[in-house]
C-alpha positions in Angstrom: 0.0 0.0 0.0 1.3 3.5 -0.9 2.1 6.1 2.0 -0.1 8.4 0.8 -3.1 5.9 2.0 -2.0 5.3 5.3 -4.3 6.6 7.8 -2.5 6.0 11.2 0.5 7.9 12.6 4.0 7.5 12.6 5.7 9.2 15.5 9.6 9.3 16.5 9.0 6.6 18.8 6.6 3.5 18.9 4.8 5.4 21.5 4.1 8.1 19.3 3.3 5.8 16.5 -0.7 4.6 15.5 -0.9 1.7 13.9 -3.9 1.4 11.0 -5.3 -1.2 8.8 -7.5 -1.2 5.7 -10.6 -2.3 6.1 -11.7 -5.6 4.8 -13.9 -5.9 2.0 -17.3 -7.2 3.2 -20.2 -8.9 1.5 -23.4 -7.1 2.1 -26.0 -9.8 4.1 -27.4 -12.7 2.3 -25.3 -12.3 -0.5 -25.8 -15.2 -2.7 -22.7 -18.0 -3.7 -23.0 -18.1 -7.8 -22.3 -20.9 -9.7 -22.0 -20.3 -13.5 -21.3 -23.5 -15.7 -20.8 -22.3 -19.3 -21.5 -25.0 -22.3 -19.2 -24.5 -24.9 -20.6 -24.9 -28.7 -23.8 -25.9 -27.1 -26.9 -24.6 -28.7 -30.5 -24.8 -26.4 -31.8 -27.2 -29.0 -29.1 -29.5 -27.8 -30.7 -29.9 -24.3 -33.6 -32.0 -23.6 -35.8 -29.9 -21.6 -35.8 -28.2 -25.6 -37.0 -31.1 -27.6 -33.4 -32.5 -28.3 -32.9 -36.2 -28.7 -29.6 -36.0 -26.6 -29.9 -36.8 -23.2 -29.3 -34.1 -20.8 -31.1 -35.5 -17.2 -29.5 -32.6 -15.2 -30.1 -29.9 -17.6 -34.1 -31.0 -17.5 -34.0 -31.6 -13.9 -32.3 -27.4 -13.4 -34.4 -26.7 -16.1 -38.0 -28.3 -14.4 -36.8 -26.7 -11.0 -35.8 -23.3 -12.0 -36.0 -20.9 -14.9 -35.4 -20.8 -18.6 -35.4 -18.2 -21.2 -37.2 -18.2 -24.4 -35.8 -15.0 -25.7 -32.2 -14.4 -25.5 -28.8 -13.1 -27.5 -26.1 -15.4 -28.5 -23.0 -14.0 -30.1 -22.5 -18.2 -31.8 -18.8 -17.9 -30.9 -16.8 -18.9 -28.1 -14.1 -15.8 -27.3 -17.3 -13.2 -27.8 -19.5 -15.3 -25.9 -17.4 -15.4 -23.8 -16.3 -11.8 -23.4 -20.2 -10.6 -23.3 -21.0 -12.9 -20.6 -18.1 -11.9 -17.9 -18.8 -8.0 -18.8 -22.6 -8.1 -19.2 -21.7 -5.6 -22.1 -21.6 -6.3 -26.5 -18.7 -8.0 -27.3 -17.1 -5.7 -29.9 -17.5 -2.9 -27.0 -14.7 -4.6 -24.5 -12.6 -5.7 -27.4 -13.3 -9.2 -28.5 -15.4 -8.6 -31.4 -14.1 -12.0 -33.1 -11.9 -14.9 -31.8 -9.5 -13.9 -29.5 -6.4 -16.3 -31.1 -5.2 -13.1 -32.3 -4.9 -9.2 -31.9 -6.6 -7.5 -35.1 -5.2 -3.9 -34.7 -8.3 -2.6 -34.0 -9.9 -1.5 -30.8 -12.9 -3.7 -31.2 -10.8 -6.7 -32.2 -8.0 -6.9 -29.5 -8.7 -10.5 -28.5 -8.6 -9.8 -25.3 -11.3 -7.8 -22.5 -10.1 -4.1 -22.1 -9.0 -2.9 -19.1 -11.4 -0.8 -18.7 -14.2 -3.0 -19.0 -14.8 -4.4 -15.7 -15.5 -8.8 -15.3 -18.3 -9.8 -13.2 -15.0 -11.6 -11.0 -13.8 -7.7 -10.4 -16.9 -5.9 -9.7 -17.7 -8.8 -7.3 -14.3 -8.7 -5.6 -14.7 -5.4 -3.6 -17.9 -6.8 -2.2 -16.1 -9.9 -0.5 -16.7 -11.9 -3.2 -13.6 -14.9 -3.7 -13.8 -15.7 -7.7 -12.6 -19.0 -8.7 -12.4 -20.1 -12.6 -12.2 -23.2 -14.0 -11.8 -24.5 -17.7 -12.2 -22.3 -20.8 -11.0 -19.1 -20.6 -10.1 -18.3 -24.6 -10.1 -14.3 -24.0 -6.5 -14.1 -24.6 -4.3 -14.1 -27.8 -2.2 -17.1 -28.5 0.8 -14.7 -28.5 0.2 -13.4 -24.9 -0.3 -17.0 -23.9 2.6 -18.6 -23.4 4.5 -19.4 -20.1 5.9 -16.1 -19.9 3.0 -14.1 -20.2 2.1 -10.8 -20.4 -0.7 -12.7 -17.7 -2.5 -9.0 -17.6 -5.2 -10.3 -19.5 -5.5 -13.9 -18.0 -8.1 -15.4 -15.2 -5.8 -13.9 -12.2 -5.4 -10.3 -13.5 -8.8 -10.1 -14.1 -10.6 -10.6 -10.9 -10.5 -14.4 -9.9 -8.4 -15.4 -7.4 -7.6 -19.2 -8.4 -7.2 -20.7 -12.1 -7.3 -23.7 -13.4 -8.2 -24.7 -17.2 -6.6 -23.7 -20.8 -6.5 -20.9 -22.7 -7.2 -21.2 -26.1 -10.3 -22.1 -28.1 -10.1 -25.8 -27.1 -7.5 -28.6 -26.6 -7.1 -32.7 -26.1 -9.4 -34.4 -23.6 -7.5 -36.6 -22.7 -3.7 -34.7 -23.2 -4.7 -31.2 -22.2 -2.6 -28.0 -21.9 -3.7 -26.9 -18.7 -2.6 -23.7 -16.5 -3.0 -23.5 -12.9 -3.1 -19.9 -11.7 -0.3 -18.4 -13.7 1.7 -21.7 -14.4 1.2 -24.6 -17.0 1.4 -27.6 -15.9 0.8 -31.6 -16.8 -2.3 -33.1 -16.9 -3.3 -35.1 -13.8 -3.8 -38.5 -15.7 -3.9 -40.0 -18.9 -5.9 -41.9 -21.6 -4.8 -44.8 -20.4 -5.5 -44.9 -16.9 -9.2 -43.0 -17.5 -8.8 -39.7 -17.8 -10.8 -36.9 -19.4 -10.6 -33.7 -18.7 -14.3 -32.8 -17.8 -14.3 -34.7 -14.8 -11.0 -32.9 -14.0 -12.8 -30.0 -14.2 -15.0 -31.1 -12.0 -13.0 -31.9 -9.2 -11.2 -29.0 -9.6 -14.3 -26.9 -9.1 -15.2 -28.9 -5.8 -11.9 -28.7 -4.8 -11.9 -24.7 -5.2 -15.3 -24.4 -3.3 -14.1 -27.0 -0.7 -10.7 -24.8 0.0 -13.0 -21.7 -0.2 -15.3 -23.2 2.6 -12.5 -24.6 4.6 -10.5 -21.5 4.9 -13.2 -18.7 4.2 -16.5 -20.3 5.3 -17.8 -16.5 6.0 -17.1 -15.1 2.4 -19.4 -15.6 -0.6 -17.8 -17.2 -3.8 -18.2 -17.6 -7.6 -17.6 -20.4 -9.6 -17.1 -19.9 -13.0 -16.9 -23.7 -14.9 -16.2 -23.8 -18.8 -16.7 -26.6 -20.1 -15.2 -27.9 -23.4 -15.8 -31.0 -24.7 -18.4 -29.8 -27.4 -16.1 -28.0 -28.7 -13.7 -29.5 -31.2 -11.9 -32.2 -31.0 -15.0 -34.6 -30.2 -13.6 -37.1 -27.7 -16.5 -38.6 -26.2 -15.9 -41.5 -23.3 -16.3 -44.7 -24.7 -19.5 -45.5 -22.7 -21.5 -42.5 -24.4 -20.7 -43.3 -28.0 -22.0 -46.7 -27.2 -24.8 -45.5 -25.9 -25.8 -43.3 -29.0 -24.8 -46.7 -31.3 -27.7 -48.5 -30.1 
C-alpha cells in the first residue's frame, strides 16, 4: 500500500506511532454463492428440456426446478461469448469482437477484454466476493499465452483469485494443456489410466469451493466452470458413444 493511504500515525517513537489497517472488503447480508457452468458450442436445441434427442437428465432436472429463457442473444462464438457474458456488455464494445487467437489492430478486435471493461470476478471482488475459474477461458491471444506471459489479460489479473483450465479455443481431452493460476502444468492423468478432462474440471471446481469453505466459510464465492468437450476435438468417453450406437 502507498504512504499516501495510510491513515494511522508515525511518531519518533513507537509510542508516538498509530498503527492502521485497511478495512476488509465485506459482503453485504445474504449475498448469494454463484455458480455459472458455461456450455461450450452448445446450442439450447441441444438440451432435452428443448425437444433434443440427446440426453441431458441434469439440464431438464435445473431446467423443471428453475427458470429458462425463451428470448435471448447469443454471439455463436466462443471468445465473444465469452467476453459478453463476464462484462454483461456487446462484445465488440470490450474488445473481442471475433476470436481472441489473435490481436486484429483494432480496438474492437484486441482478442482480449479491455482494461477498462470491468469482469463480473472484479466488480464482485470489492464486495467480499472470492472468484474462482475453472476450464475455458479463450479471451486471450495465443501470443500473450505462453509461459511467460504478459498474464495481464488472464483469469488472475482479471478478478478471480484461483485458475485452473486452458487458454485457447479448445485442446485434447484426454492430453490437455492446462494452466494452474499463472503456471502450466501436466495433466493429472492419462488416456490410459481413464482420464478426461471434464471430470478434471470437476473436481477441480469442488476442490476450489471446498478450500473456499474450509479457509473462508464466511465469504461468498463464484464459480465460473467452462466446459469444453463440445467444442472440437469430439472425444467422447467410450461408454457414451455406445450408448448413441444402439
Amino acid at each position: 500500500m502507498a504512504s499516501g493511504n495510510f491513515k494511522g500515525r508515525i511518531g519518533a517513537t513507537i509510542k508516538e506511532s498509530q498503527p492502521w489497517w485497511p478495512d476488509r472488503a465485506r459482503a453485504p447480508e445474504g449475498a448469494p454463492n454463484i455458480l455459472i457452468v458455461l456450455f461450450d458450442d452448445v446450442a439450447f436445441s441441444d438440451f432435452g428440456c428443448y425437444g433434443s434427442a440427446i440426453a441431458t437428465p441434469t439440464i431438464d432436472r435445473l431446467a423443471a426446478e428453475g427458470l429458462r429463457y425463451t428470448g435471448f442473444h447469443t454471439t455463436a462464438m466462443c471468445s465473444t461469448t465469452r467476453a459478453a457474458l463476464l462484462t454483461g456488455r456487446n462484445h465488440h464494445a470490450v474488445g473481442v469482437g471475433c476470436l481472441a487467437n489473435f490481436d486484429s489492430g483494432f480496438p474492437g478486435y484486441r482478442g482480449k477484454i479491455a482494461k477498462e471493461a470491468g469482469t463480473l470476478a472484479e466488480m464482485l471482488r470489492p464486495h467480499g466476493y472470492r472468484n474462482y475459474m475453472i476450464g475455458k477461458w479463450h479471451v486471450t491471444p495465443l501470443t500473450e499465452s505462453g509461459a511467460t506471459g504478459p498474464f495481464d489479460g488472464w483469469p488472475l489479473a482479471r478478478g478471480f483469485d484461483r485458475f485452473y483450465g486452458f487458454l485457447d479455443a479448445e485442446t485434447d481431452q484426454y492430453a490437455p494443456e492446462l494452466v494452474l493460476d499463472n503456471t502450466h502444468v501436466d495433466a493429472p492423468g492419462t488416456f490410459e489410466g481413464g482420464y478426461h478432462l471434464t471430470a478434471d474440471l470437476v473436481d477441480r471446481t469442488i476442490r476450489f469451493i471446498a478450500d473456499h469453505i474450509a479457509d473462508r466459510p464466511q465469504d461468498p464465492w463464484l464459480a465460473w466452470l467452462a466446459l469444453g468437450a463440445c467444442h472440437a476435438p469430439h472425444q467422447a468417453p467410450a461408454d457414451l458413444i455406445r450408448h448413441y450406437d444402439a
